[in-house]
N, C-alpha and C positions, 0 to 999 in steps of 0.2 A: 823568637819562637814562642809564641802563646802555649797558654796551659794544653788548647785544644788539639794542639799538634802543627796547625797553619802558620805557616811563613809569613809575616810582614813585611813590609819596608817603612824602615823610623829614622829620623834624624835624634841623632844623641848632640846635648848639649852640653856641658861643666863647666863647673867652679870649683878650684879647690881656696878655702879661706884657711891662712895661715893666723896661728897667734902672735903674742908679743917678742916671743923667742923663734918666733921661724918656723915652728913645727908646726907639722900639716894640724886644723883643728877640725873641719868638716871640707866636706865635698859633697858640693850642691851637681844635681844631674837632673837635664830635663828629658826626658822623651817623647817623640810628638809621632804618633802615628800617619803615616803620607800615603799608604800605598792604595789609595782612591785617587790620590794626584798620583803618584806614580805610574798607577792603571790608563790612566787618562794620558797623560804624556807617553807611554805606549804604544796606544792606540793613534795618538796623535802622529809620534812619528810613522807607524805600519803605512797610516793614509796617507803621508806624505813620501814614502818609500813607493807604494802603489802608485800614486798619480805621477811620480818622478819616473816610475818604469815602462808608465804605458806613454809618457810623454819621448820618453829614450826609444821606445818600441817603433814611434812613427818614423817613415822617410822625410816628411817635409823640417824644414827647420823652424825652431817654432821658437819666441820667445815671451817673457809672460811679464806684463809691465806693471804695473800699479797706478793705483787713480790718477797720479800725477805726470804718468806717462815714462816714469824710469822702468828698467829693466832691471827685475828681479832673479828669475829664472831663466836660463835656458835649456836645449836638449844637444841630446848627444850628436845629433844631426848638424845642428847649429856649429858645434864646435870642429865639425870634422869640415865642415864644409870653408869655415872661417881658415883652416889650416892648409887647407888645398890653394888656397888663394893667398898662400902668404903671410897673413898674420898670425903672429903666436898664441900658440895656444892661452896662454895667461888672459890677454885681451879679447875675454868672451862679450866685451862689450858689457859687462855688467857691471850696475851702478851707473848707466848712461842713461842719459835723457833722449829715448826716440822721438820725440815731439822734437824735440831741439834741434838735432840733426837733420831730419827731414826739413825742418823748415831755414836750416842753415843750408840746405842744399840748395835748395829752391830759390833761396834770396842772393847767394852768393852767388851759385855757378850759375842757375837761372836751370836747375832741372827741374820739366814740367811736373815730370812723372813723379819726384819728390815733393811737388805743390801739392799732388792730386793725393799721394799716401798721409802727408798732414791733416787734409780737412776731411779725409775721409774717417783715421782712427780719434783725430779729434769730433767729429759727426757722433762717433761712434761712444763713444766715452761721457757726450753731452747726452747720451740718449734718444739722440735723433734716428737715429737708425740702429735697429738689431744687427745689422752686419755688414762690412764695406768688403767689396772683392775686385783685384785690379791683375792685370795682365802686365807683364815688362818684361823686355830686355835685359842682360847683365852679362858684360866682355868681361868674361874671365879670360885668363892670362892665357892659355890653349884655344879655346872657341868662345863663341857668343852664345849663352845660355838664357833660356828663356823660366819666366814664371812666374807663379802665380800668388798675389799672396791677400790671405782672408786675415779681415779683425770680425772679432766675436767677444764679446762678454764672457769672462771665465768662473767669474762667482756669482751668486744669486744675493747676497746681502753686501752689506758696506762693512768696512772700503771694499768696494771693486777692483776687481784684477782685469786685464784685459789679454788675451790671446793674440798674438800675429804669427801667423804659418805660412811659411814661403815653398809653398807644393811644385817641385821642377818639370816643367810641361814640355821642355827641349823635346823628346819625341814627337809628343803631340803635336807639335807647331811642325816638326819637318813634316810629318806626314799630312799636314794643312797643305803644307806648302807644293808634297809632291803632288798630292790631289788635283788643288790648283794649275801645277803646271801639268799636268793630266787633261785636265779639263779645258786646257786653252790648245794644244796639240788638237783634241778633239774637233773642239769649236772651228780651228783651221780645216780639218779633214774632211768635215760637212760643211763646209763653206765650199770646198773645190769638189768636194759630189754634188752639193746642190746645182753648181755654178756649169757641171757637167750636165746634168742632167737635164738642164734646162736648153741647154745649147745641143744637146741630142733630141729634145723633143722640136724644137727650132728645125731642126734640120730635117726632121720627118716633116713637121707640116711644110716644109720648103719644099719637099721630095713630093710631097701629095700634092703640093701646088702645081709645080713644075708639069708632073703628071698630066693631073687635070688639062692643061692647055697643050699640051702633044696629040690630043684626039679630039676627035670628032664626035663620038658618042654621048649625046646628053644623057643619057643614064648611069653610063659609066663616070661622065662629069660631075652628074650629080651627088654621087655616090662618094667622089672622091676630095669632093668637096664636105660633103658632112663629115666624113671623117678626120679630114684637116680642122673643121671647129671642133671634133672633140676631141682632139688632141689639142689647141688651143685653149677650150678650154680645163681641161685636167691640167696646161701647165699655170693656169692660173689659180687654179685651185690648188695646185702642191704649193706654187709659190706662198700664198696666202697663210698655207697652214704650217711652212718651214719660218715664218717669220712670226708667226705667232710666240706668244713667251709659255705658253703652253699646250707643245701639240696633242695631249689628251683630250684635252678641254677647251672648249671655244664659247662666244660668245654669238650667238645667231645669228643677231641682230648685226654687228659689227661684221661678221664674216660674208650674211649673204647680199646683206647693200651693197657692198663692194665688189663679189665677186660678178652679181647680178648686172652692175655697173659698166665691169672690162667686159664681159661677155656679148652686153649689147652691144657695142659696139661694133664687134665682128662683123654683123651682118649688114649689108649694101642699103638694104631699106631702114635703119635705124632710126633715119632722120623722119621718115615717115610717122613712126608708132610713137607714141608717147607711154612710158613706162609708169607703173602706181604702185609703191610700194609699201605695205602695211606688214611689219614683221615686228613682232615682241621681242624686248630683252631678253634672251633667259641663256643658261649654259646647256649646252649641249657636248655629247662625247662625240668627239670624231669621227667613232668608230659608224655613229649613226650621221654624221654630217658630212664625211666624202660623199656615201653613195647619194646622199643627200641633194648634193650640188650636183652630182650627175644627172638625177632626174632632173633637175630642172633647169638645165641645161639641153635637156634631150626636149623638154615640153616647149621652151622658148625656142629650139630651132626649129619643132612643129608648126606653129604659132607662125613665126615667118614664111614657112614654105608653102602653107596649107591655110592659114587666116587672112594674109596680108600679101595673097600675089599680088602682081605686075605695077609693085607701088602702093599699092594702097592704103589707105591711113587708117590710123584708130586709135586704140588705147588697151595696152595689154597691164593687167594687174596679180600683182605677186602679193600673197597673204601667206604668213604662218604666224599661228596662231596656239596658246598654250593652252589648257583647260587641266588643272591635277596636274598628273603623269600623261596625258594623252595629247599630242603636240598634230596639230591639221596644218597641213602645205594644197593651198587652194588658188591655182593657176587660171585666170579668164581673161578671155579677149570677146572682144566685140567683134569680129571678122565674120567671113562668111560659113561657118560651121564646118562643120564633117563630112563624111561620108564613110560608109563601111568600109571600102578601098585605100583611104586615106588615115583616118585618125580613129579609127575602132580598138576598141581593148583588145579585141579578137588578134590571133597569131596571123600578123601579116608583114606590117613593116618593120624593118629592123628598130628605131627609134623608142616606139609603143611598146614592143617586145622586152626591148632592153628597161624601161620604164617598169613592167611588170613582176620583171626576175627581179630586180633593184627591191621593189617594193614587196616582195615576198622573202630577201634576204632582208629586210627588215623588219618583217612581221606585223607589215603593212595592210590595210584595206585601200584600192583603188575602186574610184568613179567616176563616172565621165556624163557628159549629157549634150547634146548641140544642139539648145535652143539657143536662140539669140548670139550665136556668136559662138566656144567651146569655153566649159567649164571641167576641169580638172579634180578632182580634190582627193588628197593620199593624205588619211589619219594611220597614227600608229603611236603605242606606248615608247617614252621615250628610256625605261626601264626593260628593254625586249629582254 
């Protein structure tokens, strides 16, 4: 206790020197004031009590090694987890060399997964990488548990400590996994609606064939025959877009070569026309490239019935074309043109008609013209 009233902390020292006779003669005494080292070593432990309890506070098991790769520290997770599994508590694995062991695994039993935790916390350690993070397996003695474990850097100066926390992801993995088997049930489910669906529109245009050749009536023939290509082609065009890897999204270019391709062929005169196709890459939504393929579908079976009667040859050309956001689909033939009765924009034939509702549920501009043969052309934003 100082004069001023304040507490210290001192180490006391003595001597006591005896004389010739034994009796005590002086007593020497040192006293060394510490309690700035003692302050310090206080604080020193509080911070090692705090980092010890938020270490103890986490669920993952975490251990805390030193530059040379031994195992200094662990937490309280570590050890409960160690005990669950049958090892005794005493055996926190401290004082163990993890470098050693991982790499005695790897070379001994030949486990990958202990190759791969070596050169990572060793990566890790040399400075090559700020942090290694690996996914595993581990057959506990009840089930097989999964998880996850991160090395990191635990001090900013030397010697270096190094972190490894092994975070139990067993949840997360089953419910990967129900996902998965989720999503493969599904994949089955829409395989036999597709697989249905296709074989019901099959059957319609069978039904419409059939049809067709039971009468006599060329208008009602014809009638029913347009209608078996567009059901033809819709099932070509579902097909197309249930086999895409993205039915939001398409690719123009890839979607209407192709579909433009099965479609011709439908018709009897194929061999006749010769097709020209000039279509840009770009994506487009669905949502605007079904009705998409519909017009142009309806404009090419125009095109046959009305450009290219009783045989006749030429060369029918298919453009779409980007510009910005503003995407032009511009359909020509060199055939024998129009007539108001036949290919007019005007509300007459079903075809045209259906062409016009299409292009105003898209927010479309249609035009048309028959010089030289029929020119088509439907611009529209492809942000409607």
């Amino acid at each position: 206790l100082k004069k001023n009233g304040d507490v210290i902390t001192v180490i006391l020292s003595g001597r006591v020197q005896s004389g010739s006779n034994g009796e005590i003669e002086k007593t020497h005494c040192v006293i060394i004031d510490i309690s700035e080292r003692k302050i310090a070593e206080d604080i020193l432990r509080e911070r090692e009590e705090f980092i010890s309890g938020v270490l103890n506070a986490l669920s993952a098991h975490i251990a805390v090694l030193d530059d040379k790769g031994y195992i200094v520290a662990v937490n309280e997770a570590w050890r409960k987890f160690l005990k669950e599994n049958g090892i005794p508590e005493e055996n926190s694995y401290l004082g163990e060399n993890y470098l050693s062991v991982s790499k005695k695994a790897f070379k001994i039993f030949g486990d990958e997964l202990a190759g791969q935790v070596y050169d990572g916390i060793l990566s890790v350690m040399q400075g090559n990488d700020e942090m290694f993070s690996i996914e595993y397996p581990c057959h506990a003695p009840v089930d097989m548990k999964w998880f996850k474990a991160f090395v990191t850097r635990f001090s900013t100066s030397e010697p270096y400590h190094f972190v490894i926390a092994h975070e139990n992801i067993t949840e997360r993995k089953k419910a990967e996994a129900e996902i998965q088997s989720l999503l493969r049930e599904k994949e089955i489910l829409l395989r036999e609606v597709h697989h249905r669906i296709k074989n019901n529109m099959n059957t319609i245009a069978g039904l419409l064939m059939l049809q067709a050749g039971s009468i006599s009536d060329q208008a009602a023939i014809s009638a029913l025959n347009d209608a078996r290509s567009r059901v033809q082609s819709m099932m070509i065009m579902y097909d197309k877009l249930y086999r895409s890897d993205d039915y939001r999204k398409m690719s123009v270019k890839d979607y209407l070569e192709k579909f433009i391709d099965e479609i011709f062929v439908i018709f009897e005169n194929s061999r006749n026309v010769h097709i020209e196709k000039d279509i840009e890459d770009f994506i487009l939504d669905t949502k605007i490239l079904f009705p998409l393929g519909i017009i142009i579908n309806e404009l090419i079976t125009n095109a046959f019935k009305y450009a290219y009667p009783d045989g006749r040859r030429g060369t029918l050309r298919v453009m779409v074309k980007k510009d910005d956001d503003m995407v032009s689909l511009i359909i020509q033939d060199d055939g024998v043109g129009f007539t108001d009765d036949t290919a007019s924009p005007k509300p007459g034939g079903f075809g045209l008609n259906l062409v016009t509702a299409l292009t105003d549920q898209i927010s479309g501009q249609f035009r048309i013209s028959g010089e030289n043969g029929t020119r088509v052309e439907i611009s529209f934003n492809q942000k409607w």
